[in-house]
N, CA and C atoms as an extended XYZ file, in Angstrom:
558
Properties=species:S:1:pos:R:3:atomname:S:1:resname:S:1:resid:I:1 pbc="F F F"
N        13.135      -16.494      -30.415 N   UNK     1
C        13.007      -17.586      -29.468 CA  UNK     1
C        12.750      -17.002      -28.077 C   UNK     1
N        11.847      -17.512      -27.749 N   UNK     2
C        11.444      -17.352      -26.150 CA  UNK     2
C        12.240      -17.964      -25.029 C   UNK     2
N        12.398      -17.297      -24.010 N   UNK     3
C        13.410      -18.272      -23.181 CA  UNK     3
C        12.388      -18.053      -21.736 C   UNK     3
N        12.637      -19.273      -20.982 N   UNK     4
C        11.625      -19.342      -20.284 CA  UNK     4
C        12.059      -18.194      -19.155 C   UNK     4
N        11.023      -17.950      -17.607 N   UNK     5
C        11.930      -17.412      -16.584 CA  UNK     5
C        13.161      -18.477      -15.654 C   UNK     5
N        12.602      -19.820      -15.759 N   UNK     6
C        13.496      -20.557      -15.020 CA  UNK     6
C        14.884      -21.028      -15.666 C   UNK     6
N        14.878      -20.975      -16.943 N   UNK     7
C        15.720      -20.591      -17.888 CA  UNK     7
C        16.793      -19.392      -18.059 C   UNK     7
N        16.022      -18.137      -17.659 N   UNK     8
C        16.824      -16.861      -17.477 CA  UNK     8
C        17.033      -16.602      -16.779 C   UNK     8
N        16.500      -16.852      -14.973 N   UNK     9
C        17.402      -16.828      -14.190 CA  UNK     9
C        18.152      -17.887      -13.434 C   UNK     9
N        18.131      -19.229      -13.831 N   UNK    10
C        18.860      -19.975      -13.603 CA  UNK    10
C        20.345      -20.334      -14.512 C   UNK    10
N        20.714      -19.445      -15.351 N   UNK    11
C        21.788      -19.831      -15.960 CA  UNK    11
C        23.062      -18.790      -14.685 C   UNK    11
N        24.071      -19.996      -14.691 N   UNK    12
C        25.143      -19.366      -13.640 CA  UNK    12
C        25.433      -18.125      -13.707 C   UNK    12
N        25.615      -17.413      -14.502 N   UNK    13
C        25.870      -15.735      -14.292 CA  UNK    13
C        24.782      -15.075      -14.055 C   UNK    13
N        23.682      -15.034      -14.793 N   UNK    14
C        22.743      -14.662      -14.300 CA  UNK    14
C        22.651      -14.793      -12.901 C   UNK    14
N        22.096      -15.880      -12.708 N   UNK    15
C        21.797      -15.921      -11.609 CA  UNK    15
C        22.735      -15.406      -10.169 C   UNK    15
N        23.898      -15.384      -10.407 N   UNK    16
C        24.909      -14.568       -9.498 CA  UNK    16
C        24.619      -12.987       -9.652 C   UNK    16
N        24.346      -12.512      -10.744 N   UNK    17
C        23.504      -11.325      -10.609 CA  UNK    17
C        22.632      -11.173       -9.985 C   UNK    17
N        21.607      -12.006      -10.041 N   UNK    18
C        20.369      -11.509       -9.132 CA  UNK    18
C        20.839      -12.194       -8.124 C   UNK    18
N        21.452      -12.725       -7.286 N   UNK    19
C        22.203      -12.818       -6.018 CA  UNK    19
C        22.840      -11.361       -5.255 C   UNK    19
N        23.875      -10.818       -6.410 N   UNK    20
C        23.966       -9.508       -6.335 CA  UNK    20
C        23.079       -8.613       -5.755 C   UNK    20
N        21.763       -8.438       -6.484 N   UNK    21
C        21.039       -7.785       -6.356 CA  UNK    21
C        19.970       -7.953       -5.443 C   UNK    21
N        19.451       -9.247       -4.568 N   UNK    22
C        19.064       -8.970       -4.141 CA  UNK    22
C        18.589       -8.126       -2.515 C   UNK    22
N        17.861       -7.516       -2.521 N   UNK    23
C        17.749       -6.282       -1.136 CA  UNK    23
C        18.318       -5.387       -1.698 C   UNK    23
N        19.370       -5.334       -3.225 N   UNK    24
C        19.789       -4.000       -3.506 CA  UNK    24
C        19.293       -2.842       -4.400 C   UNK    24
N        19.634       -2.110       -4.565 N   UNK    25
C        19.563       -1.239       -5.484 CA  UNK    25
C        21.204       -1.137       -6.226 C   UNK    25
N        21.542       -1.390       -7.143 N   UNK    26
C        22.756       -1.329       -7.396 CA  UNK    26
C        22.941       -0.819       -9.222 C   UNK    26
N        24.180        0.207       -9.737 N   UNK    27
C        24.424        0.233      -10.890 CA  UNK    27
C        24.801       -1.184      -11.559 C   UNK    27
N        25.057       -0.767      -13.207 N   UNK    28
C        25.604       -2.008      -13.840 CA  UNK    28
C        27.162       -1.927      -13.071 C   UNK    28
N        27.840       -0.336      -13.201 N   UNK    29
C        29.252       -0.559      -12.440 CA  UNK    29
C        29.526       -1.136      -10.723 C   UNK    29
N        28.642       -1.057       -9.862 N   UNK    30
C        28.757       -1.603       -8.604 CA  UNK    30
C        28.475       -3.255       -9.233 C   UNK    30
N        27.400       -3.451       -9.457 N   UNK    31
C        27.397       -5.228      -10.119 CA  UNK    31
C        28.577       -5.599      -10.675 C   UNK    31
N        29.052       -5.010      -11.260 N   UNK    32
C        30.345       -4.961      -12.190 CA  UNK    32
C        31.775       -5.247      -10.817 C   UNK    32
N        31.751       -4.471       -9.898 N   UNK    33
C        32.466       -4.192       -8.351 CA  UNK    33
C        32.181       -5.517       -7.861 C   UNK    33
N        30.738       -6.154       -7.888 N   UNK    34
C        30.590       -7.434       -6.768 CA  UNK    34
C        31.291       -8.469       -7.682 C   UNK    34
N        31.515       -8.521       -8.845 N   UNK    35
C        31.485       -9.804       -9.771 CA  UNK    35
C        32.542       -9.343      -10.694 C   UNK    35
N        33.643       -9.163      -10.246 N   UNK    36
C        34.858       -8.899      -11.432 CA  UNK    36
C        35.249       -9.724      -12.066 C   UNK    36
N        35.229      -10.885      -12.214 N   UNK    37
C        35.264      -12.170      -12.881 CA  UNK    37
C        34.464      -12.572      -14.128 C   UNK    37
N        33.514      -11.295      -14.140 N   UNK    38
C        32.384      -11.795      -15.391 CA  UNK    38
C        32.508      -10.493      -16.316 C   UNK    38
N        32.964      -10.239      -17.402 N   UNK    39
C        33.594       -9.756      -18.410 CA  UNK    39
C        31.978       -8.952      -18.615 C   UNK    39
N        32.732       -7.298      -18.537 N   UNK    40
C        31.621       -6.023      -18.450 CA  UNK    40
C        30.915       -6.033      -19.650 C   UNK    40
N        31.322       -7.026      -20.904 N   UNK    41
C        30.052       -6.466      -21.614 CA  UNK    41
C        29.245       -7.930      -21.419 C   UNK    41
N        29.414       -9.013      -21.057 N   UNK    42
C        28.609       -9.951      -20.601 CA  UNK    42
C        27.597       -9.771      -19.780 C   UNK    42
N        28.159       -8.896      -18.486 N   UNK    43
C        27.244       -8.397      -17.910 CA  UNK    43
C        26.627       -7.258      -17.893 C   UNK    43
N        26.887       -6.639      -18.996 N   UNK    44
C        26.003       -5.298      -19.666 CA  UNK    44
C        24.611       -6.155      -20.264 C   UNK    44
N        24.758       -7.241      -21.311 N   UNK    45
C        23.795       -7.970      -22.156 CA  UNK    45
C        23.334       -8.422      -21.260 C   UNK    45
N        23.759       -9.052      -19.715 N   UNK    46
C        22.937      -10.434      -19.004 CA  UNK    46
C        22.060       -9.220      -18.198 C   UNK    46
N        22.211       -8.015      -17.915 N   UNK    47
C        21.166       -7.123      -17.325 CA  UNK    47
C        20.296       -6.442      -18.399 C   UNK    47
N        20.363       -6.125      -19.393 N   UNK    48
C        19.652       -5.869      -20.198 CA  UNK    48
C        18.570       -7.324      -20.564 C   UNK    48
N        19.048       -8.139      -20.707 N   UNK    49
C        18.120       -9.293      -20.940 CA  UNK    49
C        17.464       -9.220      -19.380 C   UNK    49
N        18.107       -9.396      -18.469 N   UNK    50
C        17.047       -9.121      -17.611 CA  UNK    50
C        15.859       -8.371      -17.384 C   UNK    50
N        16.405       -7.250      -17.387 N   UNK    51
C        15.379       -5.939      -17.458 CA  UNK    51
C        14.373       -6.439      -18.364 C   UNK    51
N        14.913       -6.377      -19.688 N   UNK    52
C        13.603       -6.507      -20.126 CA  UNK    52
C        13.046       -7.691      -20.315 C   UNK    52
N        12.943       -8.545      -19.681 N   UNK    53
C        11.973       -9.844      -18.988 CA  UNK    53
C        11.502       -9.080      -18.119 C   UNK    53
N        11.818       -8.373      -17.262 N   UNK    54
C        11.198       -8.172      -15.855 CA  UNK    54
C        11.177       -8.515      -15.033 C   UNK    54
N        12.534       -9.591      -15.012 N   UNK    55
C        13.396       -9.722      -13.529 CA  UNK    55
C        13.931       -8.453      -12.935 C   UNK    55
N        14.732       -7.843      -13.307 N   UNK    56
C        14.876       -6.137      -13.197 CA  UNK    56
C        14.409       -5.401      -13.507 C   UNK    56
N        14.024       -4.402      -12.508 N   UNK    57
C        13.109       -2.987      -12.921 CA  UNK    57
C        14.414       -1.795      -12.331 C   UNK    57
N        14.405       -0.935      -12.890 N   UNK    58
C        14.989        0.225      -12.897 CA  UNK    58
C        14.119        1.161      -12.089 C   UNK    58
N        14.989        1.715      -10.873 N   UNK    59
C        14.343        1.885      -10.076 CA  UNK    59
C        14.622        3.888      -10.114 C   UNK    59
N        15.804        3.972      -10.438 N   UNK    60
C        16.151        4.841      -10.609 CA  UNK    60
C        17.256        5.637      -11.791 C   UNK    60
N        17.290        6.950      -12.068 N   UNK    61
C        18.278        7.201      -13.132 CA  UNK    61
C        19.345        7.789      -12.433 C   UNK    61
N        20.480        7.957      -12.749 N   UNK    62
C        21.714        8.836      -12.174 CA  UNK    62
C        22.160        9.831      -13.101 C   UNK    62
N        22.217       10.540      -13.302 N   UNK    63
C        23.104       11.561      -14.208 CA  UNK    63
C        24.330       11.320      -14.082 C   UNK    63
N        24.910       10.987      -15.027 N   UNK    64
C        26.687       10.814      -14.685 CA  UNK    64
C        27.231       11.207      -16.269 C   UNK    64
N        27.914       12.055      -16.315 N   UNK    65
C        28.821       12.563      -17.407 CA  UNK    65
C        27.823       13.093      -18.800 C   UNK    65
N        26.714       13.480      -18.304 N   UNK    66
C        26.273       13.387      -19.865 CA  UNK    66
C        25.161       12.597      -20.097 C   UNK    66
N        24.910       11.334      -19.534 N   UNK    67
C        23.931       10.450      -19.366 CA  UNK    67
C        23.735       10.440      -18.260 C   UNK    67
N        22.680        9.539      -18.443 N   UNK    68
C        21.930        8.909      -17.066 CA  UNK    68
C        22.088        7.115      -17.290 C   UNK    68
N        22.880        6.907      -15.911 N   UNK    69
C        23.149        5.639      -15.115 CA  UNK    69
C        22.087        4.653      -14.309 C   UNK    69
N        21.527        4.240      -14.797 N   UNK    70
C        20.605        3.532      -15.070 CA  UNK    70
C        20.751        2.258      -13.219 C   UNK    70
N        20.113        2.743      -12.383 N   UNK    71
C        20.026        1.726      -10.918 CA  UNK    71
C        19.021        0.901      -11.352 C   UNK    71
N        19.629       -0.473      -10.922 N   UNK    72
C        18.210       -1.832      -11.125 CA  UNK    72
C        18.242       -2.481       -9.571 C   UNK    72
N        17.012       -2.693       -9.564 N   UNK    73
C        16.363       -3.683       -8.615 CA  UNK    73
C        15.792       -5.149       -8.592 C   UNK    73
N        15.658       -5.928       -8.120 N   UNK    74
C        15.135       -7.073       -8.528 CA  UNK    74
C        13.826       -6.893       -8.364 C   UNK    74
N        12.842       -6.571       -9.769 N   UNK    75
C        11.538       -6.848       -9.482 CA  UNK    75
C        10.958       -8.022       -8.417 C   UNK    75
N         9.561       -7.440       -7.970 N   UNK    76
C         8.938       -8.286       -7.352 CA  UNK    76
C         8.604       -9.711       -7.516 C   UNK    76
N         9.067      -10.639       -7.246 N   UNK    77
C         9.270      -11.890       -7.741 CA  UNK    77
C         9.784      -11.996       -8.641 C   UNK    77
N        10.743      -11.546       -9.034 N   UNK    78
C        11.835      -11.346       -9.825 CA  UNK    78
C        12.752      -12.865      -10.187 C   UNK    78
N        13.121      -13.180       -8.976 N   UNK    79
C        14.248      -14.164       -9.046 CA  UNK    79
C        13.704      -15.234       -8.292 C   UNK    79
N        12.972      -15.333       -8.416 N   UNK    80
C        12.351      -16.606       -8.038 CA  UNK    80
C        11.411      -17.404       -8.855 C   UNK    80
N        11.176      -18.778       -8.555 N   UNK    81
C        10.678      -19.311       -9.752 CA  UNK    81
C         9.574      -20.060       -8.621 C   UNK    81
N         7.976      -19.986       -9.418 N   UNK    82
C         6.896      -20.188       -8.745 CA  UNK    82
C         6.653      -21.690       -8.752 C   UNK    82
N         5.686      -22.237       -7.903 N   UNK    83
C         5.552      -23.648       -8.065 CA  UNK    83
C         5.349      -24.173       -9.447 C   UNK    83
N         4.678      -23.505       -9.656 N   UNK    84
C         4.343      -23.828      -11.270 CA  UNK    84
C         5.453      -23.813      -12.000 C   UNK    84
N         6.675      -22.860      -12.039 N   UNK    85
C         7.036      -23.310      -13.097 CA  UNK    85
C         8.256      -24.189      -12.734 C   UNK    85
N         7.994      -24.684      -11.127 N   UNK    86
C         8.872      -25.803      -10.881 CA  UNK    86
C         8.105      -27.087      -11.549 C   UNK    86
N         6.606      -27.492      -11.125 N   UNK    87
C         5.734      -28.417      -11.666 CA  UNK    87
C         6.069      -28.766      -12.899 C   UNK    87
N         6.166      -27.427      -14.164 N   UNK    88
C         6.420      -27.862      -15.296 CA  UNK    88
C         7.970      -28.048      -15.891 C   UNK    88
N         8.764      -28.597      -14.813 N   UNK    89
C         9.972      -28.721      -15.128 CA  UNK    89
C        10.463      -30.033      -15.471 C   UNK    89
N        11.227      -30.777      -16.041 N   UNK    90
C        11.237      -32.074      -15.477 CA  UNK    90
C        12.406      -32.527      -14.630 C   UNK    90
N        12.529      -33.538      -14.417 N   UNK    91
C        13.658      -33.591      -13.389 CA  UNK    91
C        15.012      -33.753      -13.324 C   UNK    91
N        15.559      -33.627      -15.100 N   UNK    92
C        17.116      -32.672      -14.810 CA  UNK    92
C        17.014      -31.517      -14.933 C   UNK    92
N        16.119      -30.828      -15.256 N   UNK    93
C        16.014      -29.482      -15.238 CA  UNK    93
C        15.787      -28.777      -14.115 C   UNK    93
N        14.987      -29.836      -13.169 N   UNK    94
C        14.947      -29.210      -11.457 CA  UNK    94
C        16.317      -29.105      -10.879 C   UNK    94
N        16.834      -30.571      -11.139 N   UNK    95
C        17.964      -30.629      -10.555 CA  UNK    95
C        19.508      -29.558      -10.962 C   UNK    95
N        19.019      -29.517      -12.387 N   UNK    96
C        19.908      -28.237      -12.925 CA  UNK    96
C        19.685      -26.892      -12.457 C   UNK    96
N        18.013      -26.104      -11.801 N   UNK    97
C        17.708      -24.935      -11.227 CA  UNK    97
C        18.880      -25.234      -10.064 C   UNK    97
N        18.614      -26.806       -9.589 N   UNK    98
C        19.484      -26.332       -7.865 CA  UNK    98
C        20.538      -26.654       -7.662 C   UNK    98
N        21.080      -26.515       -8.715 N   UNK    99
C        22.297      -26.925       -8.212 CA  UNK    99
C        23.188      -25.215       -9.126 C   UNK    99
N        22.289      -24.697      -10.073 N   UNK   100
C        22.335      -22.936      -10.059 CA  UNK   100
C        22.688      -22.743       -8.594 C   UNK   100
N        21.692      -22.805       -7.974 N   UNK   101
C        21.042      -22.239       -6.474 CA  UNK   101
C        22.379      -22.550       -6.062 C   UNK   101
N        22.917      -23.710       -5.631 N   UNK   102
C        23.926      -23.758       -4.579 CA  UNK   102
C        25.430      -23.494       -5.098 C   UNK   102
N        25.228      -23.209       -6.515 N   UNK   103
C        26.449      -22.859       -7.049 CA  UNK   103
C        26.743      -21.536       -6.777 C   UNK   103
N        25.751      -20.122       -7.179 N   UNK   104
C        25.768      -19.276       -6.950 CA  UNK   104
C        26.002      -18.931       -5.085 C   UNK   104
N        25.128      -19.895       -4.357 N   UNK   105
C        25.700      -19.537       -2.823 CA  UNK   105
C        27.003      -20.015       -2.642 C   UNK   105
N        27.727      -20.969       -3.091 N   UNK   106
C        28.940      -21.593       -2.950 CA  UNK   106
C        30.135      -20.442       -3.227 C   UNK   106
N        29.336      -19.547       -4.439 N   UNK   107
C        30.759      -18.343       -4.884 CA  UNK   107
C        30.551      -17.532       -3.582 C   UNK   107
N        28.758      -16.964       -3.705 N   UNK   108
C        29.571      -15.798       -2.036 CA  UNK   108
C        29.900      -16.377       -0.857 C   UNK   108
N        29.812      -17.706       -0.518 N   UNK   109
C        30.839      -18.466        0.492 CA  UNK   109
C        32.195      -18.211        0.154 C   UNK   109
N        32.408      -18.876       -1.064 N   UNK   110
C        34.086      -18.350       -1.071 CA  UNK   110
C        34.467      -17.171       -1.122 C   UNK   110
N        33.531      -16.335       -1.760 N   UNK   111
C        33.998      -14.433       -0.900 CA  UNK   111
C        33.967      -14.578        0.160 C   UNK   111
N        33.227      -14.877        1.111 N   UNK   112
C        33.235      -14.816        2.851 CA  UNK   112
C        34.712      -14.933        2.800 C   UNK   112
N        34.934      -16.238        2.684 N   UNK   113
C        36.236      -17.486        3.184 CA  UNK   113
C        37.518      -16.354        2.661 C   UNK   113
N        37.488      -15.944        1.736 N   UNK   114
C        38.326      -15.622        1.064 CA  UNK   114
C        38.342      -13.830        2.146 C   UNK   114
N        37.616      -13.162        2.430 N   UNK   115
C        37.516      -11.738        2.903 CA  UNK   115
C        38.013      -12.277        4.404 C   UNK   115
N        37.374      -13.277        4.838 N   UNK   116
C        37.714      -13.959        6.228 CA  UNK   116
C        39.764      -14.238        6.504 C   UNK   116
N        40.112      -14.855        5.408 N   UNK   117
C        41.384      -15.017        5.323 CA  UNK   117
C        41.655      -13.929        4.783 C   UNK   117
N        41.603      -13.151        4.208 N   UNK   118
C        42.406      -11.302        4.237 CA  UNK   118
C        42.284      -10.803        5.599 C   UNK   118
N        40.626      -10.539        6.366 N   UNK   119
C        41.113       -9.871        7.757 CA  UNK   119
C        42.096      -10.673        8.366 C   UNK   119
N        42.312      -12.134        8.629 N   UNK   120
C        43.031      -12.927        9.630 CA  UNK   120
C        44.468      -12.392        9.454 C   UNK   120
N        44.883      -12.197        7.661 N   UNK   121
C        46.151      -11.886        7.392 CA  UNK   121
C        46.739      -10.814        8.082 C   UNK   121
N        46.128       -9.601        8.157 N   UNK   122
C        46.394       -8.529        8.456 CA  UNK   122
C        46.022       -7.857        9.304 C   UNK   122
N        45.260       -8.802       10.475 N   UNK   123
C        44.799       -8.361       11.922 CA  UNK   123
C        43.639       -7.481       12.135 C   UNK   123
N        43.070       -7.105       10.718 N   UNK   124
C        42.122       -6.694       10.792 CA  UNK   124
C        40.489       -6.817       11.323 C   UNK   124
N        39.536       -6.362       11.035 N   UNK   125
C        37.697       -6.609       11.686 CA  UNK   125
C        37.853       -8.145       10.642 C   UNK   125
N        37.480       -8.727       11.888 N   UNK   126
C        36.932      -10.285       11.286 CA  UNK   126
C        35.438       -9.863       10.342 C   UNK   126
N        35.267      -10.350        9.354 N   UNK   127
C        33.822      -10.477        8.893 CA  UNK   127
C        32.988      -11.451        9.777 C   UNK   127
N        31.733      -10.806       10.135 N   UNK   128
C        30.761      -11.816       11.075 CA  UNK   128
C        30.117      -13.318       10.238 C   UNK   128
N        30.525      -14.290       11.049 N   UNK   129
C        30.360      -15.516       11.041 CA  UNK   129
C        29.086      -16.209       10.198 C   UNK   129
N        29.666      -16.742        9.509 N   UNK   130
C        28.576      -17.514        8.895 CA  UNK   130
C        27.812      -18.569        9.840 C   UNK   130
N        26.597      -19.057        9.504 N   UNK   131
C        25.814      -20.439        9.921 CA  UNK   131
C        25.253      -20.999        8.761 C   UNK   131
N        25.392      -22.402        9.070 N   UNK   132
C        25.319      -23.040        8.414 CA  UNK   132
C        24.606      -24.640        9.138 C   UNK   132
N        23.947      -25.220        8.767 N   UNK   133
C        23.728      -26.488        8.961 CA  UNK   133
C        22.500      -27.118        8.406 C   UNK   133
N        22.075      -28.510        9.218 N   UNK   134
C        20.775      -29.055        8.500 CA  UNK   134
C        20.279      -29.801        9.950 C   UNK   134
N        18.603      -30.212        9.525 N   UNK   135
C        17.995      -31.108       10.455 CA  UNK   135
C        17.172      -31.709       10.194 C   UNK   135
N        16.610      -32.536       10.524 N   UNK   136
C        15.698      -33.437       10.100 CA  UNK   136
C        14.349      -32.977       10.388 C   UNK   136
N        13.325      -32.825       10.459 N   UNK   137
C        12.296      -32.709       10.391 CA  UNK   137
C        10.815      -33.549        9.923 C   UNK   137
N        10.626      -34.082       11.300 N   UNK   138
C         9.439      -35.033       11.045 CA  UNK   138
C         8.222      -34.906       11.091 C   UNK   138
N         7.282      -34.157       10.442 N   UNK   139
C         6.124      -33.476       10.412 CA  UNK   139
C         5.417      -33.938        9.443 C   UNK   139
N         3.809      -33.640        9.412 N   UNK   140
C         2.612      -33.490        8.784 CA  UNK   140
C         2.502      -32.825        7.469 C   UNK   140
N         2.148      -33.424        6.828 N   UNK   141
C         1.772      -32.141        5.802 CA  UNK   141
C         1.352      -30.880        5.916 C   UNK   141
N        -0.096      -31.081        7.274 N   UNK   142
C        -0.428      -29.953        7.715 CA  UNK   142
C         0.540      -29.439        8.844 C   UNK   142
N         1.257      -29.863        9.199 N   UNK   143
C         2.683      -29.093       10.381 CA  UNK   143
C         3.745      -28.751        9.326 C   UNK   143
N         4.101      -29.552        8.154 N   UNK   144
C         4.750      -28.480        7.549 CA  UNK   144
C         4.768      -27.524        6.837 C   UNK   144
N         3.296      -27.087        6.449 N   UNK   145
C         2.791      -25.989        5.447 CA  UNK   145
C         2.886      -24.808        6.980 C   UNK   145
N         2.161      -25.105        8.000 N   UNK   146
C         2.569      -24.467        9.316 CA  UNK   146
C         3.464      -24.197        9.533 C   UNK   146
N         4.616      -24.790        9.323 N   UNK   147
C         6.331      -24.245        9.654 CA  UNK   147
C         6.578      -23.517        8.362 C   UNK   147
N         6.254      -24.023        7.462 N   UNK   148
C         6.825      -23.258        6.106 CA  UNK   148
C         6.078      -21.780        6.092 C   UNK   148
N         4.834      -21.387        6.813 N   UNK   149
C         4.129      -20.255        6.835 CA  UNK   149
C         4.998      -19.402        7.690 C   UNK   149
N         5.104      -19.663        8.656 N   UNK   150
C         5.745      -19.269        9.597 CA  UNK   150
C         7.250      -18.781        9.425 C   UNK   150
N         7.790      -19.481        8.698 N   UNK   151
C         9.278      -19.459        8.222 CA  UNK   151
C         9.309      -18.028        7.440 C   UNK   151
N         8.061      -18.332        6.347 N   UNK   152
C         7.867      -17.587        5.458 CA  UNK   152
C         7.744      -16.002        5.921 C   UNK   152
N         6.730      -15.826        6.991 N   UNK   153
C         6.270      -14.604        7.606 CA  UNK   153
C         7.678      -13.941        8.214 C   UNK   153
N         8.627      -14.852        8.946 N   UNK   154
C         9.661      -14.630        9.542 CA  UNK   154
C        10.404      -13.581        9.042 C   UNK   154
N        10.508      -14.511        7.309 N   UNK   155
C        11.913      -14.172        6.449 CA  UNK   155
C        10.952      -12.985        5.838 C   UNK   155
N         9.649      -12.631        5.505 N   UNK   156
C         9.264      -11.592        4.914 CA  UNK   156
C         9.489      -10.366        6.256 C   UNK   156
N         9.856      -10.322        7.261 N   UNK   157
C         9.510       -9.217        8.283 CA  UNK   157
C        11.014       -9.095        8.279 C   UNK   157
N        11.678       -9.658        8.381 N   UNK   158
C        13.592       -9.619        8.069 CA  UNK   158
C        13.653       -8.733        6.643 C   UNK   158
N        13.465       -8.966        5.423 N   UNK   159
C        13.540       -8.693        4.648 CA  UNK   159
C        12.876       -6.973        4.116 C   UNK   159
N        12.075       -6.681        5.007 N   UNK   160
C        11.520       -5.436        5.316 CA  UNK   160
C        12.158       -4.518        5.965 C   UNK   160
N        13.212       -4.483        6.602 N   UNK   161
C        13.853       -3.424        6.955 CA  UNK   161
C        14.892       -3.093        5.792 C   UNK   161
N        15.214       -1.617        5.661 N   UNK   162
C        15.402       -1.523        4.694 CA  UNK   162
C        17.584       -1.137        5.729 C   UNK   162
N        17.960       -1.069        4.152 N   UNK   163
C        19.786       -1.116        4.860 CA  UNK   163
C        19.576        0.418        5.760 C   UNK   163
N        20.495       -0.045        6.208 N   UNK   164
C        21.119        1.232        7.373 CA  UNK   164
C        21.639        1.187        8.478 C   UNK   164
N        22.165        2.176        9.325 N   UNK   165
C        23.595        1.901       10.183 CA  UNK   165
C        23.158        0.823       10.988 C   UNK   165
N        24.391        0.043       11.288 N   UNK   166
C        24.613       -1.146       11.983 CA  UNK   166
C        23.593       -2.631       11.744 C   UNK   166
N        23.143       -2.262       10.219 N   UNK   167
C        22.527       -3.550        9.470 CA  UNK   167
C        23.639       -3.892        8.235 C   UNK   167
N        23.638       -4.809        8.088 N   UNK   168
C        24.736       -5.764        7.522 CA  UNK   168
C        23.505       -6.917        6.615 C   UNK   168
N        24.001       -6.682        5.157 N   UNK   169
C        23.704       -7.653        4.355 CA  UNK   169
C        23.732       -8.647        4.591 C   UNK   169
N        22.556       -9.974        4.681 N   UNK   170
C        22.841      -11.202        4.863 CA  UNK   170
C        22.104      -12.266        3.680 C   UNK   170
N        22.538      -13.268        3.361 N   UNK   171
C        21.968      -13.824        2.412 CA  UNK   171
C        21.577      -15.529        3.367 C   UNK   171
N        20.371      -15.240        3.030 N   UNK   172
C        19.634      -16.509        3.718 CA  UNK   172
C        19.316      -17.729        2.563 C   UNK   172
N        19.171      -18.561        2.803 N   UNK   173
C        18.629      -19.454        2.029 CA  UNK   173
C        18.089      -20.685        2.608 C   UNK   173
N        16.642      -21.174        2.438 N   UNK   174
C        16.361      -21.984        2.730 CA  UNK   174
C        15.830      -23.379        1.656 C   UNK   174
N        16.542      -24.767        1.950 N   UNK   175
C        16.558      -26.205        1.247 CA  UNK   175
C        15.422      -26.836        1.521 C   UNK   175
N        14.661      -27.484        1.384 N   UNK   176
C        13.908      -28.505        1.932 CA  UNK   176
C        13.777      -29.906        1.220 C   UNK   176
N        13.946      -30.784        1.591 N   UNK   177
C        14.257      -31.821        0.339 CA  UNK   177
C        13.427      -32.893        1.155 C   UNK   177
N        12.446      -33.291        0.731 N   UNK   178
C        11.511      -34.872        0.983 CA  UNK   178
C        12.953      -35.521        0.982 C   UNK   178
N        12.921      -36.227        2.308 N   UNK   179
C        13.818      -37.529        2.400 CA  UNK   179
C        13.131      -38.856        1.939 C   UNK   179
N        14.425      -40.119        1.866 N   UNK   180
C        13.653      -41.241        1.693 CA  UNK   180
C        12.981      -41.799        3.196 C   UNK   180
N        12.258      -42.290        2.977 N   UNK   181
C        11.288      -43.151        4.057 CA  UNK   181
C        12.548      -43.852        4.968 C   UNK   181
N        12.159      -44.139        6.343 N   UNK   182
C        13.125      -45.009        7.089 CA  UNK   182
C        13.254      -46.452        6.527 C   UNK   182
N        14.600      -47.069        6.521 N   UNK   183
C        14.635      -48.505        5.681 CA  UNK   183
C        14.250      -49.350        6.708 C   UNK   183
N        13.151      -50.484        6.756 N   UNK   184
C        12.683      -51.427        7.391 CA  UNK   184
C        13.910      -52.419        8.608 C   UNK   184
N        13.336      -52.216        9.769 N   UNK   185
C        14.545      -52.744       10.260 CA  UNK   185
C        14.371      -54.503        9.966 C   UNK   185
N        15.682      -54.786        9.613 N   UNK   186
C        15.439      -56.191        9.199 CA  UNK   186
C        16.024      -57.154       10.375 C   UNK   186
């Protein structure tokens, strides 16, 4: 049986994996470090099924004890799912991709919240502040393919620096949801 890509990386663990992973380079044991909650041979099988789809590429080997430790990356369009195979979705199945999506951001919120209330406990480095919010946006089709280009170019030139001192992992995400029309004033 074939399983689709919006299928394989939208199921909740999965997909907190490639959350994990993305901007990283990381072992199965560091993945294993971000996500202790998901039982090591679950997530031995849910990266191997990855890999070989070709959401993960192995970027590198490690020698460790005898073997080699196997580093994955999130292939290039890896974890993302293209218009198309949103088009051919229908619409509990969209609604099931996003609500993956905000489930998986909802857990590393509660790591924040949760790392946030350990420094407070113990007087320690606050973790830097989340943002968060929404806005309305009243534009063109052609003004919003313009903002969405733009957005796009933004988050690809962010995403290009690679880690190192005094850069700090951040996980962005952007919603856009067609609202309903204004209701007629009566």
């Amino acid at each position: 049986m074939t399983i689709s890509k919006a299928d394989l990386i939208t199921h909740p663990i999965r997909a907190r994996i490639l959350m994990a992973l993305m901007g990283r380079e990381l072992t199965t044991q560091q993945v294993s470090a971000l996500l202790p909650d998901v039982p090591r041979t679950s997530l031995y099988r849910y990266i191997r099924l990855l890999a070989n789809a070709g959401v993960l590429s192995v970027v590198r080997e490690i020698p460790v004890r005898g073997t080699l430790e196997k580093v994955f990356a999130l292939a290039p369009g890896g974890g993302e799912l293209n218009p198309d195979d949103i088009a051919e979705a229908s619409g509990p199945d969209q609604l099931r991709y996003f609500a993956t999506l905000v489930n998986a951001l909802s857990a590393l919120f509660y790591d924040y919240v949760r790392r946030l209330e350990a420094s407070n406990a113990v007087d320690g480095p606050e973790p830097e502040e989340a943002t968060y919010g929404s806005d309305a946006l009243y534009l063109s089709e052609e003004e919003y393919q313009e903002w969405l280009d733009r957005y796009r170019a933004l988050v690809a030139e962010a995403c290009a620096h690679p880690p190192g001192e005094g850069r700090r992992r951040r996980i962005a995400a952007l919603i856009v949801v067609p609202d309903t029309p204004d209701p007629p004033i009566t």
